[in-house]
LUMLUMDREN-2810 file (N, C-alpha, C; in Angstrom, 1 decimal):
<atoms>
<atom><aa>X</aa><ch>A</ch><at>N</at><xx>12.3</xx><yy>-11.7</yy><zz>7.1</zz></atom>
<atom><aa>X</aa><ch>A</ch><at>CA</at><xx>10.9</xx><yy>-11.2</yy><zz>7.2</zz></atom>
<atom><aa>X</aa><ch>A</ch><at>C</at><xx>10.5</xx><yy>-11.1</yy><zz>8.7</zz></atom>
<atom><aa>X</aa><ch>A</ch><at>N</at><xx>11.0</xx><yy>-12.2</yy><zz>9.6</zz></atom>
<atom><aa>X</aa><ch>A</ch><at>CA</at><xx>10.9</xx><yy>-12.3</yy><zz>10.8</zz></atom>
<atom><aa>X</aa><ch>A</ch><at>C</at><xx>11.3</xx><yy>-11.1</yy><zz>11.5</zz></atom>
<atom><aa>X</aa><ch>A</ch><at>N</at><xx>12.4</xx><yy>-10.6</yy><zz>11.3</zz></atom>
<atom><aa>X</aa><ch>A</ch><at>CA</at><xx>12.9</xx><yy>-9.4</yy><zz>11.9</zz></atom>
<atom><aa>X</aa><ch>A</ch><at>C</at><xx>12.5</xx><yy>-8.3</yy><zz>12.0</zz></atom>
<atom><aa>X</aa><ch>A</ch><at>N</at><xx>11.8</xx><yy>-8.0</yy><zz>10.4</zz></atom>
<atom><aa>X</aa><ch>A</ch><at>CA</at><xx>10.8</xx><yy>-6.9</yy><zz>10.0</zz></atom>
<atom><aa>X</aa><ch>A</ch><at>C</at><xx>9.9</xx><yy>-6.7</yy><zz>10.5</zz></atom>
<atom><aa>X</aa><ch>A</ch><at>N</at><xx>9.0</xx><yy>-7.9</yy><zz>10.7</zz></atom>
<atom><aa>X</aa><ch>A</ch><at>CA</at><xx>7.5</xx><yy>-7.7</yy><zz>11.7</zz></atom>
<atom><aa>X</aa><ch>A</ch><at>C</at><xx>7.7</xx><yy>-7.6</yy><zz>13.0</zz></atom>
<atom><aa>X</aa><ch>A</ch><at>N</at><xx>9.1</xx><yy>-8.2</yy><zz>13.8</zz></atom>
<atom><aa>X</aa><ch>A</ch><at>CA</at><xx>9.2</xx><yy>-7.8</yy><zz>15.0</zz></atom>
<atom><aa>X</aa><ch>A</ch><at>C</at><xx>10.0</xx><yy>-6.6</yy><zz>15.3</zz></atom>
<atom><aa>X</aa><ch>A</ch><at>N</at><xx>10.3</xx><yy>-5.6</yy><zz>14.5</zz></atom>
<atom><aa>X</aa><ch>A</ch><at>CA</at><xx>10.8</xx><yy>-4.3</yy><zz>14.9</zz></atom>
<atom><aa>X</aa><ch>A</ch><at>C</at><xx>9.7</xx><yy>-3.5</yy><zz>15.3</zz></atom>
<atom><aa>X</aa><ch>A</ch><at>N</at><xx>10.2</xx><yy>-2.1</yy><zz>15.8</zz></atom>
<atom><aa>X</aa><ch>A</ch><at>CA</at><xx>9.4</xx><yy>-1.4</yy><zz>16.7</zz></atom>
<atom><aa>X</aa><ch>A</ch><at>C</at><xx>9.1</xx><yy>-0.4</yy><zz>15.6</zz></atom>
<atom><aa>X</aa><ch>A</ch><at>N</at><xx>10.0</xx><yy>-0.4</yy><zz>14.7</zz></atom>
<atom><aa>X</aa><ch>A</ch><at>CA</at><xx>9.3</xx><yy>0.8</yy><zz>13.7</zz></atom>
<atom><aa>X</aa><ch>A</ch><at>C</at><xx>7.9</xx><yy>0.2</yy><zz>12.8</zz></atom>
<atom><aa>X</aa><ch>A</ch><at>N</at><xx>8.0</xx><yy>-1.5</yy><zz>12.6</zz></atom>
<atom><aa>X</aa><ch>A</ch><at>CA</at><xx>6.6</xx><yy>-2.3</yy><zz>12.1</zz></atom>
<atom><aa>X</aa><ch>A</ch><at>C</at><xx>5.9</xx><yy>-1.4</yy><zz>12.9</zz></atom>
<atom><aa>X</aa><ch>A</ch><at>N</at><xx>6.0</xx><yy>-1.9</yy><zz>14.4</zz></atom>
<atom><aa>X</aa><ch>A</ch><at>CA</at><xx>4.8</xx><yy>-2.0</yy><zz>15.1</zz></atom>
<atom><aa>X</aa><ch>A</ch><at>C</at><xx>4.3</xx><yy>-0.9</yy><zz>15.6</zz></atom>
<atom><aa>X</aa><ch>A</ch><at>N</at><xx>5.2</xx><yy>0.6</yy><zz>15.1</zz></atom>
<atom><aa>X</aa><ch>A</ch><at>CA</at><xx>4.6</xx><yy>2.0</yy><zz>15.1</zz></atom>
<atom><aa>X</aa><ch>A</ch><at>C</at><xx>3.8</xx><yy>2.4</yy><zz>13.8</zz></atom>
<atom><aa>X</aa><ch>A</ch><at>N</at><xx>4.4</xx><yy>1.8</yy><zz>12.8</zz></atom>
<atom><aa>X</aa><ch>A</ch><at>CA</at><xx>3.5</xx><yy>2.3</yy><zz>11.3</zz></atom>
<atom><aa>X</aa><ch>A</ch><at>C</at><xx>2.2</xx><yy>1.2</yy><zz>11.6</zz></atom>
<atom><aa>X</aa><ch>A</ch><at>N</at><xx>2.3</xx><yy>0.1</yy><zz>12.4</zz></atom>
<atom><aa>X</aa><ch>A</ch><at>CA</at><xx>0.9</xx><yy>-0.3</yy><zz>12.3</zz></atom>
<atom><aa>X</aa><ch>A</ch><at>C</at><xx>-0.5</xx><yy>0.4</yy><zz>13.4</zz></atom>
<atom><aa>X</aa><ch>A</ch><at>N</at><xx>0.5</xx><yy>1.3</yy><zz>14.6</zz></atom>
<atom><aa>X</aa><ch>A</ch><at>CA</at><xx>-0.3</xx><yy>2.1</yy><zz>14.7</zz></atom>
<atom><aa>X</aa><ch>A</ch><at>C</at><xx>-0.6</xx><yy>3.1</yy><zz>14.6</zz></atom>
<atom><aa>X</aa><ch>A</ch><at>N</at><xx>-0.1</xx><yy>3.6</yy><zz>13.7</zz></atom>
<atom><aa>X</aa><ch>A</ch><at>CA</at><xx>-0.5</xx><yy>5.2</yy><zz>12.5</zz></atom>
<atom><aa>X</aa><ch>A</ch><at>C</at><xx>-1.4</xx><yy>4.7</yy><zz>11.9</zz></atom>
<atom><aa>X</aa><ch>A</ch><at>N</at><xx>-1.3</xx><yy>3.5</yy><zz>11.4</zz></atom>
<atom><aa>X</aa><ch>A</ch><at>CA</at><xx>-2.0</xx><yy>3.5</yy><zz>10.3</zz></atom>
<atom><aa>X</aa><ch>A</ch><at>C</at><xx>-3.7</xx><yy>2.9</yy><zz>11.1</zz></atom>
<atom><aa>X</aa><ch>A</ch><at>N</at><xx>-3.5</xx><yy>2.3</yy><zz>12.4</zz></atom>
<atom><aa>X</aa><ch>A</ch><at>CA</at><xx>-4.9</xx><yy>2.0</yy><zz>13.5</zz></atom>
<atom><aa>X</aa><ch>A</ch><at>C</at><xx>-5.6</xx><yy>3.5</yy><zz>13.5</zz></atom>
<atom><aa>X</aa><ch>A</ch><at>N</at><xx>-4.5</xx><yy>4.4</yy><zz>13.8</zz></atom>
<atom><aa>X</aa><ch>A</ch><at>CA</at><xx>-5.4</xx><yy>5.3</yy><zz>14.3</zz></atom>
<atom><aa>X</aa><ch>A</ch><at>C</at><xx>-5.7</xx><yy>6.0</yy><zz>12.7</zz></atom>
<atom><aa>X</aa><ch>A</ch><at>N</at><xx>-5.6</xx><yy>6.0</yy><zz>11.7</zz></atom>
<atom><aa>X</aa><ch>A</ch><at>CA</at><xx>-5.6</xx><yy>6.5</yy><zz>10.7</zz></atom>
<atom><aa>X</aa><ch>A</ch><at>C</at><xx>-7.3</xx><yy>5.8</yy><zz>10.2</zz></atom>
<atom><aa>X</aa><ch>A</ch><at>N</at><xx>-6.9</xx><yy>4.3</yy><zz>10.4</zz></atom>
<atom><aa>X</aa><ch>A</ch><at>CA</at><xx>-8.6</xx><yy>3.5</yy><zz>10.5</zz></atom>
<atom><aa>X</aa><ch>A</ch><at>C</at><xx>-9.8</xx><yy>4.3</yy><zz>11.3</zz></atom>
<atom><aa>X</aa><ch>A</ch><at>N</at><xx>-9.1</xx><yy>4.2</yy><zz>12.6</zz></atom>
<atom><aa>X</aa><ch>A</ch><at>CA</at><xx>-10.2</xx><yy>4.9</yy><zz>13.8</zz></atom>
<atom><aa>X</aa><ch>A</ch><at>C</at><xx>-10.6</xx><yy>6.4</yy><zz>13.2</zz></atom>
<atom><aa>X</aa><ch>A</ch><at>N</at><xx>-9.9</xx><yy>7.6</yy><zz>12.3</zz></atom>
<atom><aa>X</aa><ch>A</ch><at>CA</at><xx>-10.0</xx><yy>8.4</yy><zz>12.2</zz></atom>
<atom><aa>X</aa><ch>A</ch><at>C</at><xx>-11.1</xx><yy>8.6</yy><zz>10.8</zz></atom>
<atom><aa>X</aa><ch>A</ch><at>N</at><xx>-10.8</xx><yy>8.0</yy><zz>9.7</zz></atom>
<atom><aa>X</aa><ch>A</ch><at>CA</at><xx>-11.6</xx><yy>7.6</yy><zz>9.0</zz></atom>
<atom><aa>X</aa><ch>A</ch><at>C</at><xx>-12.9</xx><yy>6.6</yy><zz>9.3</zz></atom>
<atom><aa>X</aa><ch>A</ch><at>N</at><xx>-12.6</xx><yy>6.0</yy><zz>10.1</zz></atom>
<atom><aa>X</aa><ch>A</ch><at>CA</at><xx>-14.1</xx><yy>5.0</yy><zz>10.6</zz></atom>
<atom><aa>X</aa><ch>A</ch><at>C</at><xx>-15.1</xx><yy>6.0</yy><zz>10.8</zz></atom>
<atom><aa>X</aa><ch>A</ch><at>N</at><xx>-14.4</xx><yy>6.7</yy><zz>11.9</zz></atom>
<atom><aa>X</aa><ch>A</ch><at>CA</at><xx>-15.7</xx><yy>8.1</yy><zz>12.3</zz></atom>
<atom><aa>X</aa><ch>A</ch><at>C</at><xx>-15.6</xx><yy>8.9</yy><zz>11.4</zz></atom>
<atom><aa>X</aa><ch>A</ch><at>N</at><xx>-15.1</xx><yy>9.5</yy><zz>10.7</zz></atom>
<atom><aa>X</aa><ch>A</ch><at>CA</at><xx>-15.3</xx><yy>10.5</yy><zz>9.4</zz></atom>
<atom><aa>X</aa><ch>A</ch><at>C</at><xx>-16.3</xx><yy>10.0</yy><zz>8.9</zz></atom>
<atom><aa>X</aa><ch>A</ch><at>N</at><xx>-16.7</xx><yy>8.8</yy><zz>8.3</zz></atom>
<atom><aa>X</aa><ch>A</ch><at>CA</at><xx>-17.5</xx><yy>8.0</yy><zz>7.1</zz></atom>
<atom><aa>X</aa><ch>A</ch><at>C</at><xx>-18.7</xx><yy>7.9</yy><zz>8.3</zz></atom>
<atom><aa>X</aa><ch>A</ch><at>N</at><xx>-18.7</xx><yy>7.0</yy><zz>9.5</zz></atom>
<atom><aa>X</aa><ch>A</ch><at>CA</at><xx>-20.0</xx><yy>7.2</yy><zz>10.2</zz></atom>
<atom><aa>X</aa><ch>A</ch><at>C</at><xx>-20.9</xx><yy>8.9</yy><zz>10.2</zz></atom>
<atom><aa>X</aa><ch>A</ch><at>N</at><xx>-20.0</xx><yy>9.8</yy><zz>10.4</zz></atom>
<atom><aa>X</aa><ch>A</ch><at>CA</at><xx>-20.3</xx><yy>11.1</yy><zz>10.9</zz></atom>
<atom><aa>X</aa><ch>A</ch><at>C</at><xx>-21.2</xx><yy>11.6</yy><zz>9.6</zz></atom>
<atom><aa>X</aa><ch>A</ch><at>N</at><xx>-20.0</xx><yy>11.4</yy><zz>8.4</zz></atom>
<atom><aa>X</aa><ch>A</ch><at>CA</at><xx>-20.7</xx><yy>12.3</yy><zz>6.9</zz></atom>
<atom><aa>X</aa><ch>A</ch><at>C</at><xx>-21.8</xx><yy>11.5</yy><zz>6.9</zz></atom>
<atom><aa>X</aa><ch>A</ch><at>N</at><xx>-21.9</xx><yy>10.3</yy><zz>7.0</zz></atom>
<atom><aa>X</aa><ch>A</ch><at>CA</at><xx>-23.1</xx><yy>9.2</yy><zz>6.6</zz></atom>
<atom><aa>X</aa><ch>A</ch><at>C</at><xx>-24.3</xx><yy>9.8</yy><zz>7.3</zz></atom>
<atom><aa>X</aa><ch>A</ch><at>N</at><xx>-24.4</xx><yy>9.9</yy><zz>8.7</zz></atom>
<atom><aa>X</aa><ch>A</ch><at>CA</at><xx>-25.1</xx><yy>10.7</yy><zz>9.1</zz></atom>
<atom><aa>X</aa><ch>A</ch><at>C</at><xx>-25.8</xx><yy>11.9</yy><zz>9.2</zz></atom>
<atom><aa>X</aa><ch>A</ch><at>N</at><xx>-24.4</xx><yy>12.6</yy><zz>8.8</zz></atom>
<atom><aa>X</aa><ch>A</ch><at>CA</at><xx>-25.1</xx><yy>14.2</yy><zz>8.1</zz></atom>
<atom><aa>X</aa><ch>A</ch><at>C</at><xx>-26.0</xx><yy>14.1</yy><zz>7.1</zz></atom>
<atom><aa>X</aa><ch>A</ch><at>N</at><xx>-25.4</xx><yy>13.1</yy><zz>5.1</zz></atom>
<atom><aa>X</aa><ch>A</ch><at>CA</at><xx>-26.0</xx><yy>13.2</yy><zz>4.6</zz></atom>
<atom><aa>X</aa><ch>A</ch><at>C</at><xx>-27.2</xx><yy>12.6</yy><zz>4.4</zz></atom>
<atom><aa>X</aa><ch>A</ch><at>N</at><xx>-27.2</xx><yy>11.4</yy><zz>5.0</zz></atom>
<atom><aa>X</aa><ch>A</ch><at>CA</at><xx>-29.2</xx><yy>10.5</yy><zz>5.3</zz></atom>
<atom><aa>X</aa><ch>A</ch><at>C</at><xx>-29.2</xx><yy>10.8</yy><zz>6.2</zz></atom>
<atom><aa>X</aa><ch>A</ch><at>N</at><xx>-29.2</xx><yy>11.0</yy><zz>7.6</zz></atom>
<atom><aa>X</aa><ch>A</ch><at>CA</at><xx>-29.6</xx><yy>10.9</yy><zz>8.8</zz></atom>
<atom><aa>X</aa><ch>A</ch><at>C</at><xx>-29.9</xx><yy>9.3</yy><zz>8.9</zz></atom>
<atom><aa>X</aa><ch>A</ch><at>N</at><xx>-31.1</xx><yy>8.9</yy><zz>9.8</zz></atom>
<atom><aa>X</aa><ch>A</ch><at>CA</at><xx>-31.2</xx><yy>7.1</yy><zz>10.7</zz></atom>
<atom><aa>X</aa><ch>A</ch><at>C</at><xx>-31.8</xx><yy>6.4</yy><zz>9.4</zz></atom>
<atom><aa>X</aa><ch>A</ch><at>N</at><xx>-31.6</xx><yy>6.2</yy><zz>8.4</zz></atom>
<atom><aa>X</aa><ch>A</ch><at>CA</at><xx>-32.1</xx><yy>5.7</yy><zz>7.6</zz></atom>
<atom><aa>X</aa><ch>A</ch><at>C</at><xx>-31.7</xx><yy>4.7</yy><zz>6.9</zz></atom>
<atom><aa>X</aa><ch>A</ch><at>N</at><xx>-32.1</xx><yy>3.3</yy><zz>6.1</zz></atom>
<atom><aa>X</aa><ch>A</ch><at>CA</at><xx>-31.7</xx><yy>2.2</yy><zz>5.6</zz></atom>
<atom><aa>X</aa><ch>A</ch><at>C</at><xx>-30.9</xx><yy>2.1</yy><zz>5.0</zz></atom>
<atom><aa>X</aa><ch>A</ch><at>N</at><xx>-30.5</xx><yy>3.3</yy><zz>4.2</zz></atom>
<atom><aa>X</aa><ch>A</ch><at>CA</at><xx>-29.7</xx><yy>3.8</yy><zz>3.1</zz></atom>
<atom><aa>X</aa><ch>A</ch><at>C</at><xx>-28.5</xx><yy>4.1</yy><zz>4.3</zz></atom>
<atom><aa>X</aa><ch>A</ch><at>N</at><xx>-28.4</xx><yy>4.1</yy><zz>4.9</zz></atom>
<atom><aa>X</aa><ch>A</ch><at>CA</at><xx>-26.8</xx><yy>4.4</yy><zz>6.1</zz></atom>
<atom><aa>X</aa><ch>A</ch><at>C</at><xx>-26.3</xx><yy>3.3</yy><zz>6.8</zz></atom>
<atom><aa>X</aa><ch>A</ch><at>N</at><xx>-27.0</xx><yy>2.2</yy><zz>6.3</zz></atom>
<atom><aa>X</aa><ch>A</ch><at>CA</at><xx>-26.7</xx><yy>1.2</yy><zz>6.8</zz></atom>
<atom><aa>X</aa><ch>A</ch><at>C</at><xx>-25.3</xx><yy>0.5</yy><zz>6.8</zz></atom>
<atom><aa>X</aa><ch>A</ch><at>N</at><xx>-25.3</xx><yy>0.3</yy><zz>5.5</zz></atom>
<atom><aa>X</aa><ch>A</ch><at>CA</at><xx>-23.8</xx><yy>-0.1</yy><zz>4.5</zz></atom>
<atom><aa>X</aa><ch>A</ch><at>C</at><xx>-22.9</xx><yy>0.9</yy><zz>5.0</zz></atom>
<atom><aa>X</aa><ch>A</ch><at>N</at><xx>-22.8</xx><yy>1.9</yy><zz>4.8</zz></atom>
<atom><aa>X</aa><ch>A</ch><at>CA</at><xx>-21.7</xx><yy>3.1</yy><zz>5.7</zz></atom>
<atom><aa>X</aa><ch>A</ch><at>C</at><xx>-21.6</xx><yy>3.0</yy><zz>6.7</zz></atom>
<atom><aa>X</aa><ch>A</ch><at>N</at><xx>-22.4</xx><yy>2.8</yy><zz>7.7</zz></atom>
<atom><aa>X</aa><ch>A</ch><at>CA</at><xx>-22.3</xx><yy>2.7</yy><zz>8.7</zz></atom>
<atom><aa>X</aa><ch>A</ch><at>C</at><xx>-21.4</xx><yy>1.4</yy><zz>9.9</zz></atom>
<atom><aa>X</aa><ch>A</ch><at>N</at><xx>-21.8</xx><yy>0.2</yy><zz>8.9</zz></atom>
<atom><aa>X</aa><ch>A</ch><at>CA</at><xx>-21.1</xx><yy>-1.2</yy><zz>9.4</zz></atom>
<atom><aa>X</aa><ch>A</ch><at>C</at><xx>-19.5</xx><yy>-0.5</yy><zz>8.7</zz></atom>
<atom><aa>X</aa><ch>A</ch><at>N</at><xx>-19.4</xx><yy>0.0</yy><zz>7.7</zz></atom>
<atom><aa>X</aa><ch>A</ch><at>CA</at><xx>-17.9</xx><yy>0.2</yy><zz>6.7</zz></atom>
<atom><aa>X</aa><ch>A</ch><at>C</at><xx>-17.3</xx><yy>0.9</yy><zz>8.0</zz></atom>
<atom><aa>X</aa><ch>A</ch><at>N</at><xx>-18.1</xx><yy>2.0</yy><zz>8.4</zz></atom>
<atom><aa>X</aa><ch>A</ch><at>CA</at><xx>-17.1</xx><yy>2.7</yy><zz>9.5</zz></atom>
<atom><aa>X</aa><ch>A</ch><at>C</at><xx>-16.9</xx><yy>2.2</yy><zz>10.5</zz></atom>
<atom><aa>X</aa><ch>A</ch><at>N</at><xx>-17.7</xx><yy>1.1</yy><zz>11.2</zz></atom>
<atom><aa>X</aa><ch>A</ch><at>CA</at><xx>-17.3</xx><yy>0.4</yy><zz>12.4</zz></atom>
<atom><aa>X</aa><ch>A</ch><at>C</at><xx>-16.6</xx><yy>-0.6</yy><zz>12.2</zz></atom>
<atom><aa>X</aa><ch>A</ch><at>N</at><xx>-16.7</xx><yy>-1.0</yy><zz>11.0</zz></atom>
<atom><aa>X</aa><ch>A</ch><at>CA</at><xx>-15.5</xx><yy>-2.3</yy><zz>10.8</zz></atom>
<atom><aa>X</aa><ch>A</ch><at>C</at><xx>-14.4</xx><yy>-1.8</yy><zz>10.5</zz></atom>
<atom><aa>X</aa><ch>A</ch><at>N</at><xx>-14.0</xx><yy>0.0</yy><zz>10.1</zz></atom>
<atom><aa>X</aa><ch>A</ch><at>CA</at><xx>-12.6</xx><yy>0.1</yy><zz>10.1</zz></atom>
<atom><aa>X</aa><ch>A</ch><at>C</at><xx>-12.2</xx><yy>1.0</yy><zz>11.6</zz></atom>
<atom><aa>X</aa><ch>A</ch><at>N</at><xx>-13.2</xx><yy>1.3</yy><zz>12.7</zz></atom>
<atom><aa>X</aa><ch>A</ch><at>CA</at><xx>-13.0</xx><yy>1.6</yy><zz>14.1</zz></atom>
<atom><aa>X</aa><ch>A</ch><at>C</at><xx>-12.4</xx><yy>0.7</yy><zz>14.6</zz></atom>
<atom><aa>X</aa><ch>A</ch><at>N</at><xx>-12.7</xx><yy>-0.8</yy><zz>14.0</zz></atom>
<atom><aa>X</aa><ch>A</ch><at>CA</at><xx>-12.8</xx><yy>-2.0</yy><zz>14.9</zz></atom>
<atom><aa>X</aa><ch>A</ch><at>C</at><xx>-11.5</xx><yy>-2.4</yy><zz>14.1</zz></atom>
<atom><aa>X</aa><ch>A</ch><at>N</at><xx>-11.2</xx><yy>-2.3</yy><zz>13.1</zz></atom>
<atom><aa>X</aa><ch>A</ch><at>CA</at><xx>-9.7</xx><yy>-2.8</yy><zz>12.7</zz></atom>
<atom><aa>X</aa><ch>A</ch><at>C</at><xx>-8.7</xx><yy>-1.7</yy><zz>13.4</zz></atom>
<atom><aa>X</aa><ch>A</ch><at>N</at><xx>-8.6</xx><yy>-0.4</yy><zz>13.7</zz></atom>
<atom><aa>X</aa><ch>A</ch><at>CA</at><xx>-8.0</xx><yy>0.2</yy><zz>14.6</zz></atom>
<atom><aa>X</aa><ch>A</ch><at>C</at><xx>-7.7</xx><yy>0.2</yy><zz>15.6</zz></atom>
<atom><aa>X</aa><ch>A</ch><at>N</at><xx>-8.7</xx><yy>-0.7</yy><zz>16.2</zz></atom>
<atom><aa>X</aa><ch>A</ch><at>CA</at><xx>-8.9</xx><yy>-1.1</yy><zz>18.0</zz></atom>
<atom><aa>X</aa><ch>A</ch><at>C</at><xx>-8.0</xx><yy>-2.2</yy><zz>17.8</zz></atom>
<atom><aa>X</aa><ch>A</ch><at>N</at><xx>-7.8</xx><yy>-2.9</yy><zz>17.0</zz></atom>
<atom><aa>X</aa><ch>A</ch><at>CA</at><xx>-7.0</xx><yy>-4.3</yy><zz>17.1</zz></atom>
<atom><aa>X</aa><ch>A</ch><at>C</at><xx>-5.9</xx><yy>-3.9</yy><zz>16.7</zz></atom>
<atom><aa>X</aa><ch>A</ch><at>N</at><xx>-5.3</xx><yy>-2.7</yy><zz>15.6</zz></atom>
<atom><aa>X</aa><ch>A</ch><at>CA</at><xx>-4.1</xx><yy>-2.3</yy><zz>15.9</zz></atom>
<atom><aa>X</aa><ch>A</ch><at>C</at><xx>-3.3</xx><yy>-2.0</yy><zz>16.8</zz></atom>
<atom><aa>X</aa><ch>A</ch><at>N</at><xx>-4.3</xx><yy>-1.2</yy><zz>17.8</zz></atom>
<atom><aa>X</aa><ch>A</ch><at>CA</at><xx>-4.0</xx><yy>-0.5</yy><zz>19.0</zz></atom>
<atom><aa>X</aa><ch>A</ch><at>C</at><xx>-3.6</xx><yy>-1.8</yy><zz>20.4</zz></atom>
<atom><aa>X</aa><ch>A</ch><at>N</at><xx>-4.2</xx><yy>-2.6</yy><zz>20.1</zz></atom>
<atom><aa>X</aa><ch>A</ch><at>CA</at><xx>-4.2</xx><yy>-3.9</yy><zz>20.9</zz></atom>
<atom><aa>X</aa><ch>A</ch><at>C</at><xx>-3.3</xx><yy>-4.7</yy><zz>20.4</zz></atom>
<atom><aa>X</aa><ch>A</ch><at>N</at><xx>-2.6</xx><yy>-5.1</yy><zz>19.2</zz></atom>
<atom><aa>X</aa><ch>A</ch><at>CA</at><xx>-1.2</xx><yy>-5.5</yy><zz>18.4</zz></atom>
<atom><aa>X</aa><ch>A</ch><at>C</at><xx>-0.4</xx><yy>-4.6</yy><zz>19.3</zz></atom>
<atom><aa>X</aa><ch>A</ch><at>N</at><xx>-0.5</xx><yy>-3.5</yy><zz>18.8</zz></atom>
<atom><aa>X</aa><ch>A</ch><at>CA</at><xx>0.7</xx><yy>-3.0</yy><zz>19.1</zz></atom>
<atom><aa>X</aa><ch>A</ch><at>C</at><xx>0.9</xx><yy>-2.9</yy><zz>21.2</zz></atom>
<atom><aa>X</aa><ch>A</ch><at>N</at><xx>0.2</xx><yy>-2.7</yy><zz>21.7</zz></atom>
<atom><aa>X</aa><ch>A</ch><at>CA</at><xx>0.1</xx><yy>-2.8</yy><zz>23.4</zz></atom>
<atom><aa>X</aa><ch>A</ch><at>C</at><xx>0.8</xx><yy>-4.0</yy><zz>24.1</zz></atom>
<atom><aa>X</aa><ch>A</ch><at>N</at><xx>0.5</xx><yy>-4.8</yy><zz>22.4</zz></atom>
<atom><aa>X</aa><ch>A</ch><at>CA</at><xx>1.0</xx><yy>-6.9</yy><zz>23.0</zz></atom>
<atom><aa>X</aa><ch>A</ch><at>C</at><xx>2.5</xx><yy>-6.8</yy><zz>22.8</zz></atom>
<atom><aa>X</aa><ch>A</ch><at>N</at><xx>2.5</xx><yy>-6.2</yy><zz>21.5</zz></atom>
<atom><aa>X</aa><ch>A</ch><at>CA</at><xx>4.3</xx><yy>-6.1</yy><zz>21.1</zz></atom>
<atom><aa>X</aa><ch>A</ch><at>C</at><xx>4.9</xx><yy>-5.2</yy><zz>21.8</zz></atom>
<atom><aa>X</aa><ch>A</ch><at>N</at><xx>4.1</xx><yy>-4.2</yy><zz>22.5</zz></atom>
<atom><aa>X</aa><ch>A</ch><at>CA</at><xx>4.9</xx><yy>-3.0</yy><zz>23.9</zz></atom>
<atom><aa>X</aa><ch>A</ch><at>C</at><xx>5.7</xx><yy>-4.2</yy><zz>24.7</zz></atom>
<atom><aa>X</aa><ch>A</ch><at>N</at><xx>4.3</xx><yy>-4.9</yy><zz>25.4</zz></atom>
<atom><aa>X</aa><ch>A</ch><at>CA</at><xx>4.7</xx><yy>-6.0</yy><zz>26.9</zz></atom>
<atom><aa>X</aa><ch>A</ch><at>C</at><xx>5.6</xx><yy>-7.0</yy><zz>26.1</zz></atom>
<atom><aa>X</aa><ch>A</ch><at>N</at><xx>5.8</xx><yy>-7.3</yy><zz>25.1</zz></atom>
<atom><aa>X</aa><ch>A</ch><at>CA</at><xx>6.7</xx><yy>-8.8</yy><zz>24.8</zz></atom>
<atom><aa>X</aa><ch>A</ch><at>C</at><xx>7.8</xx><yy>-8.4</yy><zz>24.7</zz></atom>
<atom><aa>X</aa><ch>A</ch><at>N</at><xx>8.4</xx><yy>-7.0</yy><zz>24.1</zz></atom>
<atom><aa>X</aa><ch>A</ch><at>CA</at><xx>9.9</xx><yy>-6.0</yy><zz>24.1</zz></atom>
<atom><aa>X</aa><ch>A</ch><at>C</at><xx>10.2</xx><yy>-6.7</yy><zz>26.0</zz></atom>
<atom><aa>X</aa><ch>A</ch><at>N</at><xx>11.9</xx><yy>-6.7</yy><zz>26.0</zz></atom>
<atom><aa>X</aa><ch>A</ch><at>CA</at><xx>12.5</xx><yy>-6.9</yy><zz>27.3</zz></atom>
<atom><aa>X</aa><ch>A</ch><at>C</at><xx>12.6</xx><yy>-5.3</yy><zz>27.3</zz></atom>
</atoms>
């Protein structure tokens, strides 16, 4: 299992799958916005899409750590 999480093809599907968060995070912010505009009701969607921007940013930052730790 060790070997699995430290291959480079892991550590590329985990950033497809970051940017795939980041890409959906702002989709769900965006529609949320179209459909209520600034309102209380956008609230809940709105934390949903920045907690999956923000699980994408930490992909992106996994994978940048496992770039520098490769010889």
């Amino acid at each position: 299992m060790k070997r699995l999480v430290r291959s480079e093809g892991y550590a590329r599907a985990r950033l497809v799958t970051g940017a795939l968060f980041v890409v959906l995070g702002i989709a769900v912010i965006v529609r949320t916005f179209a459909a209520a505009g600034l309102s209380g009701q956008a609230i809940p969607a709105c934390v949903l899409g920045l907690a999956m921007i923000l699980l994408g940013g930490f992909r992106f930052r996994d994978y940048a750590a496992a770039r520098r730790a490769r010889p």
